[in-house]
C-alpha positions as CSV (number, residue, x, y, z in Angstrom):
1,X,0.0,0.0,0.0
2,X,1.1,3.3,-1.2
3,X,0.3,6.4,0.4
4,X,0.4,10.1,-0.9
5,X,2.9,8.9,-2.9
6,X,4.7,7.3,-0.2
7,X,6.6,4.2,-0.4
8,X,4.9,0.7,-0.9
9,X,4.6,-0.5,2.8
10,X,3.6,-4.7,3.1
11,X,-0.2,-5.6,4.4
12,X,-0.5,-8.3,6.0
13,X,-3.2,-10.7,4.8
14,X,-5.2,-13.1,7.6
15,X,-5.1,-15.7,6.6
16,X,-2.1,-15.5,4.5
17,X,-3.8,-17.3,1.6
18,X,-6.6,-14.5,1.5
19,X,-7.5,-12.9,-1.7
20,X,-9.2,-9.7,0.1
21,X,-9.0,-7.5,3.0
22,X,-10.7,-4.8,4.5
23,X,-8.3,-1.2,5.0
24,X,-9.5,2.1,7.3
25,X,-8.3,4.5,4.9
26,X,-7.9,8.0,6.0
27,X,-10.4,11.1,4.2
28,X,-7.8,13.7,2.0
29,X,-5.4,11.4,1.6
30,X,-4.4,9.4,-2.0
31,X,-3.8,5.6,-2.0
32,X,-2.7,2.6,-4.5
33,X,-2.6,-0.9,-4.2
34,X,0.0,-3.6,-5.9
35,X,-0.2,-6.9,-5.5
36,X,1.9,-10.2,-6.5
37,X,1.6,-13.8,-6.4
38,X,4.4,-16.5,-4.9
39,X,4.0,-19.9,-6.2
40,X,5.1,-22.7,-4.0
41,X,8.8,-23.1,-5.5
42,X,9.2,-19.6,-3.9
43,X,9.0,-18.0,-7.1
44,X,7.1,-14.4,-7.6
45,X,5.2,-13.0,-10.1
46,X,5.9,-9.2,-11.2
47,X,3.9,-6.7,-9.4
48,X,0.1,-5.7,-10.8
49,X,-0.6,-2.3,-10.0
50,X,-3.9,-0.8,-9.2
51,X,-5.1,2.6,-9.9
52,X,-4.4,5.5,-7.6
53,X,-7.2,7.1,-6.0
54,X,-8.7,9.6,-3.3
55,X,-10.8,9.1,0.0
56,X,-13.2,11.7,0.2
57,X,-15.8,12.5,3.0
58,X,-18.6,15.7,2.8
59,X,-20.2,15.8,5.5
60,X,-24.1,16.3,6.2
61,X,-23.6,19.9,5.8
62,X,-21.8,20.2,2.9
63,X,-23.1,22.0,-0.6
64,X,-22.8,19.0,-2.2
65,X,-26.0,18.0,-0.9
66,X,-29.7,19.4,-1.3
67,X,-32.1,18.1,1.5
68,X,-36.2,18.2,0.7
69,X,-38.5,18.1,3.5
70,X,-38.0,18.4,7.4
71,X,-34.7,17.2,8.3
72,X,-33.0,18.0,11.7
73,X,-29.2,19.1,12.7
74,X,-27.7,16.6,15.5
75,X,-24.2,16.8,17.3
76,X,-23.5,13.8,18.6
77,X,-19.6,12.5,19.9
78,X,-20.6,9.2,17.9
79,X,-21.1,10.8,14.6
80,X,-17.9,11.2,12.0
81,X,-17.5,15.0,12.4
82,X,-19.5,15.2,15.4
83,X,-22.7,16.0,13.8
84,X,-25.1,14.1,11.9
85,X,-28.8,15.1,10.3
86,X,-32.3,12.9,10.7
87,X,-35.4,12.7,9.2
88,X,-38.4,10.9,10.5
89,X,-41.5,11.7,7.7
90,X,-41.8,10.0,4.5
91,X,-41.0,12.5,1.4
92,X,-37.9,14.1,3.3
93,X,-34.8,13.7,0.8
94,X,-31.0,13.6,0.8
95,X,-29.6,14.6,-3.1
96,X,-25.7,14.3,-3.4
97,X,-24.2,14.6,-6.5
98,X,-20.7,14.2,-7.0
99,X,-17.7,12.9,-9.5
100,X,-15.9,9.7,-8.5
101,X,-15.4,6.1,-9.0
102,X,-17.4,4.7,-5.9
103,X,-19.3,6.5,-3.6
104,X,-20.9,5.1,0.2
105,X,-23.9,6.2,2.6
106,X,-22.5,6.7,6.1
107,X,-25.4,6.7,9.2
108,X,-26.0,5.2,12.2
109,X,-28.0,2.1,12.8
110,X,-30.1,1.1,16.1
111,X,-33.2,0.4,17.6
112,X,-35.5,3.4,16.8
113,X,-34.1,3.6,13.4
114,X,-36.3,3.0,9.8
115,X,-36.5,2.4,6.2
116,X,-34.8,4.4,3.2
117,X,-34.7,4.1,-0.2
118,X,-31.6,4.9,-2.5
119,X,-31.9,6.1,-5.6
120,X,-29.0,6.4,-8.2
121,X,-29.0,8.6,-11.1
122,X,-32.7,8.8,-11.4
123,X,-33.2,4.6,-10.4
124,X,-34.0,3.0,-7.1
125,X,-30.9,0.6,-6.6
126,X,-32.0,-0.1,-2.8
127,X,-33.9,-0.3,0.1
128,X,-31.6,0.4,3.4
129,X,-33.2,-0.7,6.5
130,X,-31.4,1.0,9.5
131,X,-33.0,-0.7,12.3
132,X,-30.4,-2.9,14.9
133,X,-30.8,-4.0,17.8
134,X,-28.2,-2.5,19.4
135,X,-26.5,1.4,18.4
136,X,-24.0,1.4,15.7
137,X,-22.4,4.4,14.3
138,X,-20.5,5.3,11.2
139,X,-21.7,1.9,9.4
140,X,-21.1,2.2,5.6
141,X,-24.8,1.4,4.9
142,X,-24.8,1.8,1.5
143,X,-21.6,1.3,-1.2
144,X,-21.3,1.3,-5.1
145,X,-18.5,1.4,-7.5
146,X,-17.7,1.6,-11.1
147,X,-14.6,0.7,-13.6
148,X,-14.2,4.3,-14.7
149,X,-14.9,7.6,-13.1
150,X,-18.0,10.1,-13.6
151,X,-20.5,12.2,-12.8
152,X,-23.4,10.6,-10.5
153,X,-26.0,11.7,-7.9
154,X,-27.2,9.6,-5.0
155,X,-30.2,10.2,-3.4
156,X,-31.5,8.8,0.0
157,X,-35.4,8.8,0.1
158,X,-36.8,8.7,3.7
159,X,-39.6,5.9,3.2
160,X,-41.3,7.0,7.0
161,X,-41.7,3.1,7.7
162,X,-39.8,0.8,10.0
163,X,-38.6,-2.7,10.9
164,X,-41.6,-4.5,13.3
165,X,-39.0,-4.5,16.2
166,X,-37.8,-0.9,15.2
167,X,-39.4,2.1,17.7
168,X,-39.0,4.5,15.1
169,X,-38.4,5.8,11.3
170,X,-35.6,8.1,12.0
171,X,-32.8,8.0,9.0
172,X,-29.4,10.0,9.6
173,X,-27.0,11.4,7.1
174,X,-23.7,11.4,8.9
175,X,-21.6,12.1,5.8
176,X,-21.1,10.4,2.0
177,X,-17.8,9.1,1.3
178,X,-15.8,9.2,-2.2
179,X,-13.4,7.8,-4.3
180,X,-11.9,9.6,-7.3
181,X,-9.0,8.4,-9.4
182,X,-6.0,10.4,-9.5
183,X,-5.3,12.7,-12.9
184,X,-2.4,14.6,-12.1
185,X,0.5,13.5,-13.7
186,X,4.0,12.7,-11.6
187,X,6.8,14.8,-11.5
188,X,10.5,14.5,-11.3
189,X,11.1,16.1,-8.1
190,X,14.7,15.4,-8.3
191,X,17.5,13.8,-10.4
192,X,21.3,12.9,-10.1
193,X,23.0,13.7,-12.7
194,X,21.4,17.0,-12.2
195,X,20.2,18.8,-15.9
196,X,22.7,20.4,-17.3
197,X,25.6,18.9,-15.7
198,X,28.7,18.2,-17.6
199,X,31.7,15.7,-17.8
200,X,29.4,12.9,-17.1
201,X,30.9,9.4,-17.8
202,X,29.3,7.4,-20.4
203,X,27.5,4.8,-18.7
204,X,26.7,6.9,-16.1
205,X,23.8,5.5,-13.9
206,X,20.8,8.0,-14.0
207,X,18.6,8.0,-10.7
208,X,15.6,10.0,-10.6
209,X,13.0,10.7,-7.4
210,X,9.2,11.2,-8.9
211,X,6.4,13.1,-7.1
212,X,4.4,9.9,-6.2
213,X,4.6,5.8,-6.2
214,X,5.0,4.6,-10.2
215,X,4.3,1.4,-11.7
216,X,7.8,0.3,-12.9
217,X,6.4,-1.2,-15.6
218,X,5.6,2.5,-17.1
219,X,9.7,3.5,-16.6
220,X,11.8,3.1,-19.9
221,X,14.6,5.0,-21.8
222,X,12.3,7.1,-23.1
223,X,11.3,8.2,-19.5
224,X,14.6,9.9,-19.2
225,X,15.2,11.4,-23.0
């Protein structure tokens, strides 16, 4: 795992034949993934790269989103950001629109929560039902991706309805959490020889240090013509 364009650090996979695992990645911050494969001679496969991307969070207050019908501000230690914002009454919407790769639904689950529908680009992809028996904050209760980046707009619709052990309807928007790929291109933030530098011996080894993690794969001769 690289991050901001750190160095690759190893992750640990349990067990250590796994083919998936589960990362807290940080809001602001840019990531990419490589993985390889060892076969049982010891013998390792070149690196596959994946494609660099960015967590973002907007929280229930941000412009992103457009709220329709009675919704109510909440702080609450539990909630990411310390706030969130409820509804209770049927008709009562969320509308986030945004440009990414993958987008998620953060809120709070429990026993007095209800139903919600979501609705993506103009077609109901889900119904989310928040009710559990015991409280639960920050729960990803809603996540979609695609291949390639775009424009979409997510909209949570407040059904006013509720699970038969639920004591309530209310649905929170604690905050909606994107990914967007990464388009700005590296730079060469420093190179030995240095441009411009004379008497250099033929043969001379030519290290450079780049803005971000690259794909090795993507270095040639022509990288440094």
């Amino acid at each position: 795992q690289s991050t901001s364009g750190g160095p690759y650090a190893s992750v640990a996979l349990s067990p250590a034949m796994a083919t998936s695992i589960t990362r807290s990645l940080a809001p602001g911050a840019s990531y990419q993934f490589r993985v390889r494969a060892t076969d049982g001679a010891g013998n390792p496969s070149e690196w596959a790269y994946g494609p660099q991307f960015t967590v973002g969070a907007h929280q229930e207050t941000s412009s992103t989103i457009a709220y329709s019908g009675l919704w109510t501000q909440q702080d609450s230690a539990s909630a990411y950001g310390g706030a969130s914002r409820y509804a209770e009454s049927s008709g009562a919407t969320a509308r986030f629109a945004f440009t990414g790769r993958g987008v998620a639904w953060a809120a709070a689950k429990g026993p007095d929560r209800g139903r919600a529908e979501v609705w993506l680009d103009g077609t109901k992809v889900a119904t989310v039902d928040l009710y559990s028996s015991t409280a639960q904050s920050r729960v990803m209760v809603f996540t979609r991706s695609w291949a390639t980046p775009g424009a979409h707009t997510l909209e949570v619709r407040v059904l006013g309805t509720k699970n038969a052990a639920s004591g309530g309807t209310r649905v929170d928007i604690d905050a909606f959490v994107t990914l967007h790929s990464d388009t700005t291109a590296p730079t060469v933030s420093a190179a030995s020889p240095q441009d411009g530098a004379r008497e250099v011996p033929t043969g001379a080894s030519v290290e450079a240090t780049f803005s971000e993690a690259m794909d090795a794969s993507t270095i040639d001769a022509d990288t440094f013509a």
